[in-house]
C-alpha positions as CSV (number, residue, x, y, z in Angstrom):
1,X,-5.7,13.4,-5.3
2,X,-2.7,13.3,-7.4
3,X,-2.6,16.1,-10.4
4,X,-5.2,17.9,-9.3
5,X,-5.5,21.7,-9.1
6,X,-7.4,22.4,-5.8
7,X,-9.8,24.9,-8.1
8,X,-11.0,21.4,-9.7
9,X,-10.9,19.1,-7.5
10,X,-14.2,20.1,-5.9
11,X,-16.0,20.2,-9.7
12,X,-18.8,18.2,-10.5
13,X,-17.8,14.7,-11.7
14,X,-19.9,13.6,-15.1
15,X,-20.2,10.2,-14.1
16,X,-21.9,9.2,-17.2
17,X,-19.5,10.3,-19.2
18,X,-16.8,8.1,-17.5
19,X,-19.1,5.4,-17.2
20,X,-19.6,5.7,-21.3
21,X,-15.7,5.6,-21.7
22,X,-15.2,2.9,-20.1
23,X,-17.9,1.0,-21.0
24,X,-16.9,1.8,-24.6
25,X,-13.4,0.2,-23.3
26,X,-15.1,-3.0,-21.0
27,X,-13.2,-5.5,-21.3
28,X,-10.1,-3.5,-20.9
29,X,-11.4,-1.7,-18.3
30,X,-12.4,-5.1,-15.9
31,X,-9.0,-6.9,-17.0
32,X,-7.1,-4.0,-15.5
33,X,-9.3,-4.2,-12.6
34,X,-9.9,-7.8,-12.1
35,X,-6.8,-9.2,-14.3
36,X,-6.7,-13.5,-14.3
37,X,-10.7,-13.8,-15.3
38,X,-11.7,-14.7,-18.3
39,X,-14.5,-13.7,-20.6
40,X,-18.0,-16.1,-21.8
41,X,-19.9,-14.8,-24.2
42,X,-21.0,-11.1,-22.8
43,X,-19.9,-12.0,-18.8
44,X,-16.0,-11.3,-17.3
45,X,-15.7,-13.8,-14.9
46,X,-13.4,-13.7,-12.2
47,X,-12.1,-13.5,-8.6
48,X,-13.2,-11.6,-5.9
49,X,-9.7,-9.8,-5.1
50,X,-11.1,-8.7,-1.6
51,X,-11.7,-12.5,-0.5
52,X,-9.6,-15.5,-1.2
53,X,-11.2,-17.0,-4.3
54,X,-10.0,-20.4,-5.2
55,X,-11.8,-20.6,-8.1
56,X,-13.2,-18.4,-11.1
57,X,-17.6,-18.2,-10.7
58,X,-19.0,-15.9,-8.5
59,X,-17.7,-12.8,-9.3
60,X,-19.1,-11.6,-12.6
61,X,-19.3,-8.5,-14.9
62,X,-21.5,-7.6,-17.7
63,X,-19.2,-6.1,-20.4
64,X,-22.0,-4.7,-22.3
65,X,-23.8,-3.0,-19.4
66,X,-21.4,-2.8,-16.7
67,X,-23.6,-4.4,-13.9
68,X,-21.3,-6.8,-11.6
69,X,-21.9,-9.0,-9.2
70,X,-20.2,-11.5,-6.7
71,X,-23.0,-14.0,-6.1
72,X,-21.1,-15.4,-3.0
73,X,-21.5,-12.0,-1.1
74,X,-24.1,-10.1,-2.2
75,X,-22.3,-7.0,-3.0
76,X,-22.5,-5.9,-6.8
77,X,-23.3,-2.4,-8.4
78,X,-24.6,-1.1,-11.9
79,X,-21.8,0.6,-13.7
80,X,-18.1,0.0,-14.1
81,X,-16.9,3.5,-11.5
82,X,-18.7,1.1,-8.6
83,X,-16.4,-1.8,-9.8
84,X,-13.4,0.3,-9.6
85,X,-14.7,1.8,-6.8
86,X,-15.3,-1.5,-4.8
87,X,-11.7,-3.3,-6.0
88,X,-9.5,-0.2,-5.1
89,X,-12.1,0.3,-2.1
90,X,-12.1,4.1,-2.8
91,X,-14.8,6.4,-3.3
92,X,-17.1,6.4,-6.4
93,X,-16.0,10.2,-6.9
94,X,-11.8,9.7,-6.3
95,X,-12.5,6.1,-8.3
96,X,-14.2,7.9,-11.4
97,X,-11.3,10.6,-11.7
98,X,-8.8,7.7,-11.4
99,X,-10.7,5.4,-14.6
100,X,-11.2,8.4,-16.3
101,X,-7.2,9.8,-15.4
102,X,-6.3,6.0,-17.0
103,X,-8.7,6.2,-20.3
104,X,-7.5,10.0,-21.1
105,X,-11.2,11.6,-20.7
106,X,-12.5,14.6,-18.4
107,X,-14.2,13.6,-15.2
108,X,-15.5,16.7,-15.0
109,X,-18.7,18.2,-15.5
């Protein structure tokens, strides 16, 4: 875990707090995650990076709740740290101090 002390990096992560920043900052947030999609209306609708997508459809995030889903595979998840957990295919605690490391607020608790 790059930049941490080792007296923090067992703290407690506030996950709602990072989840609130970066929903706050959604459509910024799933661009930099799932960059080449494209937004309708309240969905982000993109490719699956961890499958070869052809086409834009299945994969889809709600910007103003931060559920996704990819319809083709079942897997989806009810906050944005689960997305960038699932993309970068990282843990939901290293994954929450990265988006928060990236939108300048405290993971911790």
């Amino acid at each position: 875990m790059i930049g941490e002390s080792s007296a923090v990096r067992f703290g407690r992560i506030d996950f709602g707090r990072v989840n609130r920043a970066a929903l706050a900052n959604a459509v910024a947030v799933v661009r930099g995650l799932l960059p080449g999609g494209r937004l309708e209306g309240n969905e982000y609708v993109a490719r699956n990076p961890l499958r070869p997508d052809r086409r834009l459809g299945s994969f889809k995030v709600n910007v103003a709740t931060g559920r996704w889903a990819d319809f083709a595979t079942g897997d989806g998840g009810g906050d944005l740290v689960s997305l960038a957990a699932f993309v970068s295919g990282l843990p939901q605690r290293t994954a929450a101090i990265r988006l928060a490391e990236v939108m300048g607020v405290s993971p911790w608790a």
